[in-house]
C-alpha positions as CSV (number, residue, x, y, z in Angstrom):
1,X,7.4,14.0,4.9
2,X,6.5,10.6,6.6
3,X,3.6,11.2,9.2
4,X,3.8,9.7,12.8
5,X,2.4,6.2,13.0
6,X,-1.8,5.7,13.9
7,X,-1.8,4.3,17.4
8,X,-3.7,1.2,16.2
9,X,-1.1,0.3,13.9
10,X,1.8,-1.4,15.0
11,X,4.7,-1.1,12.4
12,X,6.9,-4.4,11.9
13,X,10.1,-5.1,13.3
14,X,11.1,-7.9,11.2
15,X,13.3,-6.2,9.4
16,X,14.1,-3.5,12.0
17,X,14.7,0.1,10.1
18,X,16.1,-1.6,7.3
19,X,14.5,-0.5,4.2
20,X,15.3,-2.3,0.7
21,X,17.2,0.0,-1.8
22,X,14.3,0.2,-4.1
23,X,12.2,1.6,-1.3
24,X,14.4,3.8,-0.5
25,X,14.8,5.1,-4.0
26,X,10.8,5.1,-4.3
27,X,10.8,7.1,-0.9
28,X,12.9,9.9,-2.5
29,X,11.0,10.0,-6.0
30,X,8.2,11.0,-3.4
31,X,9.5,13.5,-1.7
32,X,10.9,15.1,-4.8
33,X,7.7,14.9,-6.5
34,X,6.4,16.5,-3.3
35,X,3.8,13.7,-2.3
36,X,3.7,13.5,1.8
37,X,2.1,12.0,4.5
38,X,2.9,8.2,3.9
39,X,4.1,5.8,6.4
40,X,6.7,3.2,5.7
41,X,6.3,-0.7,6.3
42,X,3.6,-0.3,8.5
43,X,0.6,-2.8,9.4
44,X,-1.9,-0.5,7.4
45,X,-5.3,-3.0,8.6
46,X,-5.8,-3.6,12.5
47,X,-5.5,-7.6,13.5
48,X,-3.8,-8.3,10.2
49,X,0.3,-9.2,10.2
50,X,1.4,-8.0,6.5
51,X,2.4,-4.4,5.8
52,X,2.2,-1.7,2.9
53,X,5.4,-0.6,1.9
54,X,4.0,2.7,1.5
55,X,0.4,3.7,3.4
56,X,-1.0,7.0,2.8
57,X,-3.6,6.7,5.7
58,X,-6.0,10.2,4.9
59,X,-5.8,8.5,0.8
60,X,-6.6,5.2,2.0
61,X,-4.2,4.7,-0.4
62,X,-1.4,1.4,-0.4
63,X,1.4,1.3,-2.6
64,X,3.4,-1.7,-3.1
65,X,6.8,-2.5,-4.4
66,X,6.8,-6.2,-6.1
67,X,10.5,-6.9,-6.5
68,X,11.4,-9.4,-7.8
69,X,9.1,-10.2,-10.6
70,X,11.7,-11.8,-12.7
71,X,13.3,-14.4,-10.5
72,X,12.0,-18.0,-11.3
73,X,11.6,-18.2,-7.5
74,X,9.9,-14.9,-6.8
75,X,7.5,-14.4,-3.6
76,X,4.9,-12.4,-5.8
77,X,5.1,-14.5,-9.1
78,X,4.7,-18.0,-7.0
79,X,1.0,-19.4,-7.7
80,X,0.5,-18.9,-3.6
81,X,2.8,-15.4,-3.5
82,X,0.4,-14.4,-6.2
83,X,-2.5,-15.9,-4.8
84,X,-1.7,-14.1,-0.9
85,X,-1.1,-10.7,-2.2
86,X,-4.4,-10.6,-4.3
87,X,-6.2,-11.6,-1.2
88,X,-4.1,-8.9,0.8
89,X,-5.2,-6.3,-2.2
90,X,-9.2,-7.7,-1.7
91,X,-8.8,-7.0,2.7
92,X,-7.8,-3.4,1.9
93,X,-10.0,-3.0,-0.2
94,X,-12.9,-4.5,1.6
95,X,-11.5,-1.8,4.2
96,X,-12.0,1.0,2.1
97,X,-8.3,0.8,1.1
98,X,-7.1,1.1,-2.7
99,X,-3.6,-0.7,-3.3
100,X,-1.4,0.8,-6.3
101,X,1.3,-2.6,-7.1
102,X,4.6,-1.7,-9.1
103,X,7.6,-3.4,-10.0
104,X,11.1,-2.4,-9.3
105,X,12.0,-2.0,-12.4
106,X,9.3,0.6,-12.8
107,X,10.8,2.3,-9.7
108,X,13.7,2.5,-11.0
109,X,12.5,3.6,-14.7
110,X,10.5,6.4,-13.1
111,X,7.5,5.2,-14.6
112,X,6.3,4.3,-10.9
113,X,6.3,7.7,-9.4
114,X,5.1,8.9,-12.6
115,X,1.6,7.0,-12.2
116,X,1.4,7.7,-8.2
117,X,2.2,11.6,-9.1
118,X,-0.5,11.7,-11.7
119,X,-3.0,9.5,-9.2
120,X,-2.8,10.7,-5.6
121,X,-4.9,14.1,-7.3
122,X,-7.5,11.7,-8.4
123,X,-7.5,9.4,-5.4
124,X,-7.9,13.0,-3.0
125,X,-11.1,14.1,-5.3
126,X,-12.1,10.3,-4.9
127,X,-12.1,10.4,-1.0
128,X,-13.4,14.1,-0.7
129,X,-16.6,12.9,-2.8
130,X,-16.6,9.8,-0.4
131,X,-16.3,12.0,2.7
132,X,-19.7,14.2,1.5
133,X,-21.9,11.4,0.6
134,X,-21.7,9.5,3.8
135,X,-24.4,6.9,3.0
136,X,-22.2,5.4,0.7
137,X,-20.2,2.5,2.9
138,X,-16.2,1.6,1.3
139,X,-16.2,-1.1,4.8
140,X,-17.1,-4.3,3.3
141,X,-14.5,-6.2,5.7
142,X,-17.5,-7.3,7.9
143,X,-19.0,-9.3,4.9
144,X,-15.7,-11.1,4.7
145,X,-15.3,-14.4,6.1
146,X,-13.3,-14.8,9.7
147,X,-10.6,-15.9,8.2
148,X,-10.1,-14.7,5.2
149,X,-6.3,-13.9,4.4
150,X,-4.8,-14.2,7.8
């Protein structure tokens, strides 16, 4: 299940506890696939205002839900939409954090939870090898500019 929220994170109350439908669905493929220990719609890196719709904090681990896609006037598909969430994908993962983007259509296919079920093993082995070789750095975030993607 969902874990409690890190202190230094401050989840969003934009949209209150309102979840979209295709989150929710996402959320249940989860669960039923037995993948736990996600957050929902939470600030996932400190000082920075957007959100992960899903944030598996011990994986380091982002997974985003682009809905949307199609829509001539789509957020994600818009030369800036694009443009913000590629720089949002480059501050995670100058934090150490790796971002997994789907569509909701592949949410709703089951091709999404397919991929996340077959890579959350992977990512796991990735950040127990990290964990034992602690000379190598995944914090690059102090090479980025100030103000890059605020």
């Amino acid at each position: 299940m969902a874990t409690s929220k890190p202190k230094s994170f401050r989840a969003s109350t934009r949209y209150g506890n309102k979840k979209t439908p295709v989150e929710n669905l996402m959320n249940d493929q989860l669960i039923a696939a037995g993948i736990d220990g996600f957050e929902r719609n939470v600030r996932f890196i400190p000082k920075r205002r957007f959100e992960a719709d899903f944030y598996f904090k011990d994986l380091k681990l982002a997974l985003e839900i682009d809905g949307g896609v199609f829509l001539p006037k789509s957020g994600h598909t818009s030369g800036e939409g694009y443009t913000k969430d590629r720089r949002r994908d480059q501050l995670a993962l100058a934090h150490g954090i790796q971002t997994i983007r789907v569509t909701s259509n592949q949410v709703r296919s089951g091709e999404a939870i397919a991929f996340v079920s077959a890579y959350v093993p992977i990512r796991r082995k990735e950040i127990e090898r990290l964990a034992a070789s602690p000379a190598i750095s995944t914090d690059f975030a102090s090479l980025l500019p100030t103000r890059f993607g605020t």
